[in-house]
C-alpha positions as CSV (number, residue, x, y, z in Angstrom):
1,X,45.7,46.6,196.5
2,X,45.8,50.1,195.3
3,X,48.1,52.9,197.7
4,X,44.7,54.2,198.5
5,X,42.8,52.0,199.5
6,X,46.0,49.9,201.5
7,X,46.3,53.0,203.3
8,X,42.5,54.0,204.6
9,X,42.3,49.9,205.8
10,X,45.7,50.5,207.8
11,X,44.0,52.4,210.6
12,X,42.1,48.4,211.3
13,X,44.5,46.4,209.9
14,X,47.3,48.0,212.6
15,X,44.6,47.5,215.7
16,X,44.3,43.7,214.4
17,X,48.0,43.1,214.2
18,X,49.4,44.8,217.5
19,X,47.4,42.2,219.4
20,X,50.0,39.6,217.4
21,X,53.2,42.0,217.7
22,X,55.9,40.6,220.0
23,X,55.3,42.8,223.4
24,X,58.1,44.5,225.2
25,X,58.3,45.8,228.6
26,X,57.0,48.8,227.5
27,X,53.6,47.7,225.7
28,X,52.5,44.8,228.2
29,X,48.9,44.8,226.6
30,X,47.1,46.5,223.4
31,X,43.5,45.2,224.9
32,X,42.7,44.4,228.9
33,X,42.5,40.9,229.8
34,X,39.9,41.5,232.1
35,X,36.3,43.7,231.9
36,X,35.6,45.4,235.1
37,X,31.4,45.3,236.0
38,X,29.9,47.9,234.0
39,X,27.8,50.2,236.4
40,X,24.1,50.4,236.2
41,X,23.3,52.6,233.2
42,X,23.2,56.1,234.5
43,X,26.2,55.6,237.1
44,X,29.1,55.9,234.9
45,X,29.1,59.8,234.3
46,X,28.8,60.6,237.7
47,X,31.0,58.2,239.2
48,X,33.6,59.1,236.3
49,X,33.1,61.9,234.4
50,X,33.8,65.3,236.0
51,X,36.0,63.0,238.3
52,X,39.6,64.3,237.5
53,X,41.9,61.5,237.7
54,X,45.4,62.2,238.7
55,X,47.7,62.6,235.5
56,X,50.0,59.5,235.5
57,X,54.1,59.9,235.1
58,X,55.5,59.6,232.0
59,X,56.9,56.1,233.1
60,X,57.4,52.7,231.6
61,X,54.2,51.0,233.6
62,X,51.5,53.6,232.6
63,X,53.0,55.2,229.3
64,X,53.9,53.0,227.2
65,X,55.0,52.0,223.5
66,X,55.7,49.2,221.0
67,X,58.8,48.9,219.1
68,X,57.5,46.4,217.1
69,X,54.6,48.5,216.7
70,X,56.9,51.5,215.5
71,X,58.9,48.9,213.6
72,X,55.7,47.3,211.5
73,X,54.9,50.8,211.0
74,X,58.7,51.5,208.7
75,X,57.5,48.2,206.9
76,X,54.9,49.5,205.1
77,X,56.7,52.8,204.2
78,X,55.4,55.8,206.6
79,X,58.4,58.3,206.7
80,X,60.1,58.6,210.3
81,X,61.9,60.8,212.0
82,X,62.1,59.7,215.9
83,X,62.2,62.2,218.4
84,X,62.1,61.8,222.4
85,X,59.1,62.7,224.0
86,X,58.2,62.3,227.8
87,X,60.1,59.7,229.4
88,X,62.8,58.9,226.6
89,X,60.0,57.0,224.1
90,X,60.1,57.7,220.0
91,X,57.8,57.5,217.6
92,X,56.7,58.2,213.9
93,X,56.6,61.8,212.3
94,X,57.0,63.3,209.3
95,X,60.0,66.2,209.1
96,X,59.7,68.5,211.3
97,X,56.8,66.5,212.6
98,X,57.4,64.6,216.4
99,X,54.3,62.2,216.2
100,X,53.9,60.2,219.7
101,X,52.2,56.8,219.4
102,X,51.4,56.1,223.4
103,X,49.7,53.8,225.3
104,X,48.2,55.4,228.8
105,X,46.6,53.3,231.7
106,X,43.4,55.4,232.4
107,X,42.8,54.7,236.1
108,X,39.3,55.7,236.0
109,X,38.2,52.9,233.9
110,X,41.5,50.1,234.7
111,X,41.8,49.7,230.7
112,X,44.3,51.3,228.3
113,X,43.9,54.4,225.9
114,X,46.1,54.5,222.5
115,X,46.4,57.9,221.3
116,X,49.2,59.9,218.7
117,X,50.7,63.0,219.8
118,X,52.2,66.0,218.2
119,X,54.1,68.5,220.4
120,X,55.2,71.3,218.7
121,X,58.6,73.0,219.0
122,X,58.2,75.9,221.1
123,X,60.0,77.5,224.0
124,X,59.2,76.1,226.9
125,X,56.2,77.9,228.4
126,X,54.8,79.7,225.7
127,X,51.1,78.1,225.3
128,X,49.8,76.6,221.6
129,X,47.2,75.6,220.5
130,X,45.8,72.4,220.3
131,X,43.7,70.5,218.0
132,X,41.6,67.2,219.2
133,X,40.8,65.1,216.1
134,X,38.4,62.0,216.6
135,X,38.6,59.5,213.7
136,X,35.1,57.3,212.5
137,X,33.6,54.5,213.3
138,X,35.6,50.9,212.9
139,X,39.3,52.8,212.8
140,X,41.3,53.8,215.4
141,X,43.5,56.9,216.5
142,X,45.6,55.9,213.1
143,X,43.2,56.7,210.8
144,X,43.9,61.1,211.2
145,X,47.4,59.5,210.3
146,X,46.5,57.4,207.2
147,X,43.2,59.1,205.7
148,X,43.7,62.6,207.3
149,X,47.3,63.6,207.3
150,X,46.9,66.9,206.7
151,X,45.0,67.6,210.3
152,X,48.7,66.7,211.0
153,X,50.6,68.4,208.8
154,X,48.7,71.9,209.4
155,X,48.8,71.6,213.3
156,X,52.5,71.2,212.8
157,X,52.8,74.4,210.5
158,X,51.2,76.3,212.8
159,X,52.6,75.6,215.5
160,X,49.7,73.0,217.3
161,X,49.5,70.5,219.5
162,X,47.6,67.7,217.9
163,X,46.4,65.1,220.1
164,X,44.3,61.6,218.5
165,X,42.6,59.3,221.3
166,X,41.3,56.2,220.3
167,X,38.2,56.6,222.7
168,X,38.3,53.2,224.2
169,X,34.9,51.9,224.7
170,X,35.5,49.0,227.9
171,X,32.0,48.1,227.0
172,X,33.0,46.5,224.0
173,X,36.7,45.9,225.2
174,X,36.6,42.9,226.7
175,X,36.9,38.9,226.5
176,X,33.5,39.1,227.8
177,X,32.4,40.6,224.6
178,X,33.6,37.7,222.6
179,X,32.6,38.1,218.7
180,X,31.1,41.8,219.5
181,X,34.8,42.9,220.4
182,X,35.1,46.2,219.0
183,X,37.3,48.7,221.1
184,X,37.2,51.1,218.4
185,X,33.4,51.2,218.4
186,X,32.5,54.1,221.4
187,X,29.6,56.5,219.9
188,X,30.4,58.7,223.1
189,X,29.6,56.4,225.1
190,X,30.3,57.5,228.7
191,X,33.5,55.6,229.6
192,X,35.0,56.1,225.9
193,X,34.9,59.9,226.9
194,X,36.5,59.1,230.2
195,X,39.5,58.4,228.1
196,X,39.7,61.6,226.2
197,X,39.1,63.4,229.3
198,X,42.1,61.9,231.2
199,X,44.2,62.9,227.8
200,X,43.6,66.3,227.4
201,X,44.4,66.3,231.6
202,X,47.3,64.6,230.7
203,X,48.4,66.9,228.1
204,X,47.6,69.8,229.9
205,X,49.4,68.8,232.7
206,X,52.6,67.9,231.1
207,X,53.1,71.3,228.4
208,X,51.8,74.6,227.9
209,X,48.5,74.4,226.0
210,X,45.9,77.8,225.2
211,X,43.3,76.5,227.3
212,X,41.9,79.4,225.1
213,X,42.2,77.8,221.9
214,X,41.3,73.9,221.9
215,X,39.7,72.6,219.3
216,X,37.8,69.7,218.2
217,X,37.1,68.5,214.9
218,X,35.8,64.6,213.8
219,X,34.6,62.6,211.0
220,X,31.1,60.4,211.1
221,X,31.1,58.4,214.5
222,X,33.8,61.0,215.3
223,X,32.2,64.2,214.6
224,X,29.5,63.2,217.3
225,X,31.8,62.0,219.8
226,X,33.7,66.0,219.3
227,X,30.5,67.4,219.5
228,X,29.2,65.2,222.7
229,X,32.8,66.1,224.5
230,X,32.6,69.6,223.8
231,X,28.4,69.5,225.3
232,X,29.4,67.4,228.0
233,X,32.9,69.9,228.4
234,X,32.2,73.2,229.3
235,X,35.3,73.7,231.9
236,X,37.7,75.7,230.9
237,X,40.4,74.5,233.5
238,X,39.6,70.8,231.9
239,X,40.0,71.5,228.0
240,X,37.0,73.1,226.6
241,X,36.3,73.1,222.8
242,X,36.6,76.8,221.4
243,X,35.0,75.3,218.7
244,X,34.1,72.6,216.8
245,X,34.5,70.9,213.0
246,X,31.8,68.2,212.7
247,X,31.8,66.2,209.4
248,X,28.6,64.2,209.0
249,X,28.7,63.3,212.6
250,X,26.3,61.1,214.2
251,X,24.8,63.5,216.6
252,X,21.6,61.0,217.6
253,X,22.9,57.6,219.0
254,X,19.4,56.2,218.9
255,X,18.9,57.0,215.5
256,X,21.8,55.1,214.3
257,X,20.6,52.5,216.0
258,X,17.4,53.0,214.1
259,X,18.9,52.8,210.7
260,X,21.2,50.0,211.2
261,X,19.1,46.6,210.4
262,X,19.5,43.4,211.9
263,X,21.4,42.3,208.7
264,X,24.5,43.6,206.9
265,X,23.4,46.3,204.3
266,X,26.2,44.5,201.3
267,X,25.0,40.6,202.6
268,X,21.6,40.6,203.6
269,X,22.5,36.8,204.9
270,X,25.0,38.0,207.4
271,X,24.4,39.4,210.7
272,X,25.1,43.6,211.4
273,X,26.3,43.8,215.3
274,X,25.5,47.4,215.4
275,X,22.7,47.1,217.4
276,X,23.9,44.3,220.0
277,X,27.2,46.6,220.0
278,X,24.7,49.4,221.4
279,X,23.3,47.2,224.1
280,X,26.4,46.2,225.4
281,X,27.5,49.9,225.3
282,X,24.1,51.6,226.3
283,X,22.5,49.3,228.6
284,X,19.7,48.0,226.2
285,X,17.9,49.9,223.4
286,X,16.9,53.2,222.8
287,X,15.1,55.3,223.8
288,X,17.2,55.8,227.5
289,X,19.6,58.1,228.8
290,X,22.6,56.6,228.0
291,X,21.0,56.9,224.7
292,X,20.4,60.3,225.2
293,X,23.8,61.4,227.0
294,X,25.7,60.8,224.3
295,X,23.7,62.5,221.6
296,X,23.3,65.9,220.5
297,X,20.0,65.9,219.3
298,X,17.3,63.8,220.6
299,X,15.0,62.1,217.2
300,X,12.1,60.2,217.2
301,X,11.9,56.8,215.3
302,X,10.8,58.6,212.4
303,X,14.3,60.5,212.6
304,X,12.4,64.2,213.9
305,X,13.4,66.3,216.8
306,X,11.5,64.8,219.5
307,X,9.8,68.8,221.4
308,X,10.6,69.0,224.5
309,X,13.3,66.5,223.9
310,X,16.9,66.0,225.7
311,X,19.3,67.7,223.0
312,X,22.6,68.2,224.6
313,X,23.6,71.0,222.1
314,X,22.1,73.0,224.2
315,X,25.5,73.6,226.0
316,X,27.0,74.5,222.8
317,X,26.0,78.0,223.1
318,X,29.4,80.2,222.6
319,X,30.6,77.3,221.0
320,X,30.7,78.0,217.3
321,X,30.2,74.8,215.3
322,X,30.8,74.4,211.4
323,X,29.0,71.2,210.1
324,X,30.0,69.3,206.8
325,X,28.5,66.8,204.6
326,X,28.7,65.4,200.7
327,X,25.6,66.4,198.4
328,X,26.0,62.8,197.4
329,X,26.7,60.8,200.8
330,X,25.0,57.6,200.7
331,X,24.6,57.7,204.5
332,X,21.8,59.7,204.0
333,X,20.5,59.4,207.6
334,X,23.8,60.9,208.7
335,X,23.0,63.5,206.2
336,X,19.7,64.0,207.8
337,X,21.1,63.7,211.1
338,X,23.7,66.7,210.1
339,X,21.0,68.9,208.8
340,X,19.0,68.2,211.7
341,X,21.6,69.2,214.1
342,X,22.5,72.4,212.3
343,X,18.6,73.3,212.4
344,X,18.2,72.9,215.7
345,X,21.9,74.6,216.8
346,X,20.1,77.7,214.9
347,X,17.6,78.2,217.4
348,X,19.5,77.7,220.4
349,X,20.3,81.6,221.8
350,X,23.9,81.9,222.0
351,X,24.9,79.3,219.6
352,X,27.0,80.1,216.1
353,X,26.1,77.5,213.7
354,X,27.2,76.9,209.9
355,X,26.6,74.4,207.2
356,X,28.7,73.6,204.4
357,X,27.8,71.1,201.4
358,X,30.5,69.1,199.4
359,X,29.7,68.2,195.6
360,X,32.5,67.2,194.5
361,X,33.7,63.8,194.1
362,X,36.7,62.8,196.3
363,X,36.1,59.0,198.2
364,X,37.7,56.3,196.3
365,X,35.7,53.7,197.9
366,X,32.1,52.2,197.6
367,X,29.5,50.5,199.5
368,X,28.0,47.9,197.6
369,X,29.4,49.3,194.6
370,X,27.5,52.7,194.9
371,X,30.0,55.7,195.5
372,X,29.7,56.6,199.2
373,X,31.2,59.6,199.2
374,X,31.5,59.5,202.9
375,X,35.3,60.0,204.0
376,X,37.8,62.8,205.3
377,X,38.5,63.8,201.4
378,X,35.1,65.6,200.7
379,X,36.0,68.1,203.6
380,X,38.8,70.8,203.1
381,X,40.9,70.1,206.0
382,X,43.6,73.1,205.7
383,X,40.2,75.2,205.4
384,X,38.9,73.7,208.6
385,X,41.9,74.3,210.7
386,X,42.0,78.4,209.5
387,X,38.0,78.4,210.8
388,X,39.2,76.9,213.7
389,X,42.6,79.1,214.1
390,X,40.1,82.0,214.0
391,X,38.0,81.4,216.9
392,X,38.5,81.5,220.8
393,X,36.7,80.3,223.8
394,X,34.4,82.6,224.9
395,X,32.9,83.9,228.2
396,X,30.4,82.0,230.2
397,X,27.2,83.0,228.0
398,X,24.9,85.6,229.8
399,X,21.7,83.5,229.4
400,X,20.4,79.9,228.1
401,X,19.6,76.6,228.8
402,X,21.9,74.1,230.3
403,X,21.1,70.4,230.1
404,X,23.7,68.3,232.4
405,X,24.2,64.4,232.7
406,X,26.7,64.2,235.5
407,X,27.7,66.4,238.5
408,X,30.4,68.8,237.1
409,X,31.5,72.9,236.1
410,X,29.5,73.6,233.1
411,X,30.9,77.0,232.1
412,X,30.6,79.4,235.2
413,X,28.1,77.4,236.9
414,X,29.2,74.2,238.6
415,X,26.0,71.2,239.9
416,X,25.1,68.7,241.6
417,X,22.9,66.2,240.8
418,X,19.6,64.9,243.0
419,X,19.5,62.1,241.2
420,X,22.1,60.4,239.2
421,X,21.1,58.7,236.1
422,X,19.0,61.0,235.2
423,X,19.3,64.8,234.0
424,X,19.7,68.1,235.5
425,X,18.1,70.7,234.0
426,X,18.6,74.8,234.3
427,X,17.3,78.2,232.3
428,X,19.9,80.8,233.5
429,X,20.3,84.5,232.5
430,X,22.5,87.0,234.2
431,X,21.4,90.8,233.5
432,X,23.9,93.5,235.3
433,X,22.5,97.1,235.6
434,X,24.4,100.3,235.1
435,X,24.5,100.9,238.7
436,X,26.3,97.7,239.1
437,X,23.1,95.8,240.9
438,X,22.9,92.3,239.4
439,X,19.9,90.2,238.9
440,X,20.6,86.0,238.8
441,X,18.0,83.8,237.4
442,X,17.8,80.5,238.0
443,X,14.6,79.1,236.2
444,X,13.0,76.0,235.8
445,X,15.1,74.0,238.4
446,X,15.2,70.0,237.4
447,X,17.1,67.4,239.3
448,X,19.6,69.8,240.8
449,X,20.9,69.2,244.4
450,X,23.6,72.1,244.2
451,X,23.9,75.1,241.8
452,X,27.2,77.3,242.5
453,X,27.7,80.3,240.4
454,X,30.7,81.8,239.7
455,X,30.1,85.1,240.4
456,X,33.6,86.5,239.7
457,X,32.7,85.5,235.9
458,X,29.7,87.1,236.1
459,X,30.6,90.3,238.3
460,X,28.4,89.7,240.9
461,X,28.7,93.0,243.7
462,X,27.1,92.7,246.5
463,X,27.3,96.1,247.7
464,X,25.4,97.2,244.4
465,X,22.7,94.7,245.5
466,X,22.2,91.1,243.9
467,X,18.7,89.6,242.9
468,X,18.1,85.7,242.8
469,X,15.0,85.1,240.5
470,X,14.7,81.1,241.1
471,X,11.9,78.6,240.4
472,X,11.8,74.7,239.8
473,X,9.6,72.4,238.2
474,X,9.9,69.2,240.3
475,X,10.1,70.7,243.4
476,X,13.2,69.7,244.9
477,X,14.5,72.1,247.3
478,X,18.3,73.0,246.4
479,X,21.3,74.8,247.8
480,X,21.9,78.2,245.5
481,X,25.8,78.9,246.0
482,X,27.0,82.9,244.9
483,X,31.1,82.4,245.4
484,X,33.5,85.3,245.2
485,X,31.0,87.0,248.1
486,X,34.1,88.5,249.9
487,X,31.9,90.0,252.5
488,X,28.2,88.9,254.3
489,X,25.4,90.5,253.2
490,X,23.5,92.5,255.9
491,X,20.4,92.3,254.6
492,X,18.6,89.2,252.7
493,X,15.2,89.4,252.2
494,X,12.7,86.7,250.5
495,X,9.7,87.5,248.9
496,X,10.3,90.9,250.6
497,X,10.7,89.1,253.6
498,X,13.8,88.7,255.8
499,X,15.0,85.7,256.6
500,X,17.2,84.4,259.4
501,X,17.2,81.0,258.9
502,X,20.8,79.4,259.1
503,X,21.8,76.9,256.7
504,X,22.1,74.1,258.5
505,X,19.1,72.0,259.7
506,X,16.5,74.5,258.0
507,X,13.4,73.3,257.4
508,X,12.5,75.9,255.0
509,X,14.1,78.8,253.5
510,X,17.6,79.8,254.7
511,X,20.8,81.4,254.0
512,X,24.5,81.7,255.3
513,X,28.1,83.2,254.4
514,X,31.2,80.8,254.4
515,X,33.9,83.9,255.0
516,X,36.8,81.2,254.2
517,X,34.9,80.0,250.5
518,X,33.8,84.0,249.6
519,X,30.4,82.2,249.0
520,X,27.1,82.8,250.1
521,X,24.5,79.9,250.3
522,X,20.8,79.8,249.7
523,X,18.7,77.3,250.7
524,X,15.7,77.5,248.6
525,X,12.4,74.5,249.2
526,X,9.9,76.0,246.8
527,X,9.0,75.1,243.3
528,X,7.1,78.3,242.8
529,X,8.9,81.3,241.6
530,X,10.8,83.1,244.5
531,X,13.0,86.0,244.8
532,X,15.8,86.7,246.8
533,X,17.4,90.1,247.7
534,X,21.1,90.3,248.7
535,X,22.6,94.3,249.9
């Protein structure tokens, strides 16, 4: 088998055999034994995501490695160089290069998350960089090693933390499975991104990271899932993408579905467990939110942007994203799909999107015999990783829409769903005048129990007067937060009206001041437009 090709099946080929490795104490399981009850679709985000989950010790129950895995690893001839990381463990690296191979217990979800770390040498509390690379669809975290070493190489020249989660998907985890096992298959799925999340808290709770300066960057099934955390991401405290490298990544869920048939594209006799992966993942087919959640765009069967559809790139505004794909990819819906995305990124206000076409000839693999030209090679990763080095998280953005799938802090404004299961919805713009008086509005209400804005971010002054402009479109009466308040207003007025309604118990429009929070609280019934007036 040539080099090449031995090396892009390792990624697999590794997953398969560390099932068969002997086990120390130290890796007690590469797969759970047992499949907890998946929740009702529409449960899972709110019941995990947005959930932080306390950061486990660097201990030999929840982080854990193999030495047999490490040692199978020197058998087929990756250069070492073992260097201690948290709690004592070693692991494979290039020189100059300490590359982490860890098993972590994600709480959250009761299964485990592999994942590779680089930590760069740097003084002790002096903040890097880090760089979050998801690998593609039937791999694991191993493939940035094998097929796109030099993601690897370049965070370690500049100084980077480089972090690779597997992305777990329990959906597909499990005995219960049985011949659709596939861990490595996750598409964003909800719990997959539980994983990731409760890395990067991880990371960031064990070393000095720029919270500033996290970056994402994925290839096919893992340009979508970088994409869908950095939508689904927007708190800064939590990891937040600064911006994002997508290579031909599959940004609509149900269109993948869609153009995956019943039976294997290369044997037309054989069964393709795409689909039934999906329904075990999603909850049944598409279209539905779980569908929906973990997709950027939203496309019709006919693979168009549905109007009025559910496309979570909304919340990429501030978030510049630089999309890839081969002239000559034969995934041509994933083309489509990548084209789509960067059209419809164009129009959203606030969003910095680019698109960048490979011709030349780089994969040397085929499907069916046809060139593919769908792997890492056809995108210029020391390229990617200056785009990225050049770009920093921005502020909250001033105006927009935000589209959210679980409670959670989505930039400078933090929600609670009515509803769970079902998406919250928001147009927002903040205008401040020169005088200082602010005006807030809050447009188009869907689905929202609790909106809190932080108005530090947004320098909201109450002595210069602050203006709530606020509407809904289902009708749902919800509690309007305004935190960093540090005194009472004296005068609010609705609809030029006052209004003296305390929070509690009011049957219709009322207000109060939490003096321990700094936050004052609206309580606003209507669905019609209304507007507030705070002095």
């Amino acid at each position: 088998m040539p080099t090449q090709t031995l090396n892009r099946a390792l990624p697999a080929l590794l997953l398969a055999l560390t099932s068969l490795l002997p086990t120390t104490a130290f890796a007690q399981r590469a797969l759970p034994q047992s499949s907890p009850s998946r929740p009702l679709p529409g449960a899972s985000l709110r019941t995990l995501l947005g959930q932080r989950t306390v950061s486990p010790a660097a201990t030999p129950v929840q982080l854990r490695t193999s030495p047999a895995t490490v040692a199978w690893i020197q058998r087929v001839s990756i250069p070492l160089q073992g260097q201690a990381g948290p709690g004592g463990l070693t692991g494979p690296g290039a020189p100059g290069f300490t590359g982490l191979l860890y098993r972590i217990l994600v709480p959250a979800t009761g299964y485990d998350e592999l994942f590779s770390l680089h930590v760069p040498a740097a003084s002790p509390g002096v903040a890097r960089p880090m760089l979050v690379g998801f690998h593609g669809f039937g791999t694991s975290h191993l493939d940035l090693y094998f097929n796109a070493r030099e993601l690897m190489d370049e965070a370690a020249a500049r100084g980077w933390f480089f972090l690779a989660p597997f992305q777990a998907n329990p959906a597909t985890s499990s005995p219960a499975a049985g011949a659709l096992r596939d861990p490595s298959f996750s598409f964003a799925s909800a719990e997959s991104q539980v994983h990731v999340e409760a890395l990067i808290d991880f990371v960031l709770s064990q070393w000095s990271v720029d919270v500033d300066r996290i970056y994402g960057i994925g290839f096919s099934m893992g340009g979508g899932n970088a994409l869908s955390f950095a939508a689904r991401h927007r708190d800064r405290d939590r990891g937040a993408f600064a911006a994002v490298v997508n290579h031909t990544g599959t940004v609509s869920v149900s269109d993948v579905w869609t153009n995956n048939p019943p039976t294997a594209v290369c044997n037309p006799g054989a069964t393709n467990p795409v689909r039934s992966k999906m329904h075990l993942t999603f909850g049944g087919l598409p279209p539905s939110f779980e569908y929906q959640r973990s997709s950027l765009i939203d496309l019709d069967p006919a693979g168009q942007l549905l109007p009025g559809g559910r496309h979570m790139a909304v919340n990429l505004a501030g978030v510049p994203v630089q999309s890839h794909h081969h002239a000559q990819d034969s995934l041509t819906y994933l083309v489509d799909q990548t084209i789509a995305f960067h059209g419809f990124l164009s129009t959203v206000t606030g969003a910095s999107s680019s698109l960048l076409v490979g011709t030349a000839s780089a994969c040397p693999s085929s499907t069916c015999g046809i060139p593919n030209e769908h792997c890492w090679d056809t995108l210029d990763l020391a390229g990617a990783c200056s785009w990225l080095a050049s770009q920093r998280l921005d502020a909250a953005p001033l105006q927009g829409d935000l589209l959210a799938d679980r409670d959670g802090r989505w930039g400078s404004i933090e929600v609670e769903l009515e509803t769970a299961g079902q998406f919250g919805a928001l147009r927002y713009a903040f205008t401040t005048q020169p005088s200082g008086s602010a005006t807030v509005e809050l447009l188009d209400r869907e689905n929202l129990q609790r909106l809190e804005v932080d108005g530090v971010a947004y320098g909201l002054d109450l002595s210069a007067g602050i203006t709530v402009r606020t509407s809904s479109v289902d009708g749902l009466p919800t509690t309007l937060v305004l935190d960093g308040i540090t005194t009472a207003p004296f005068s609010v007025l609705r609809n030029g009206v006052p209004v003296t309604a305390p929070c509690a118990g009011a049957a219709g429009p009322g207000w109060c001041y939490d003096a321990v929070a700094q936050e004052v609280r609206l309580i606003e019934p209507s669905a019609s437009l209304e507007v507030w007036e705070l002095n």
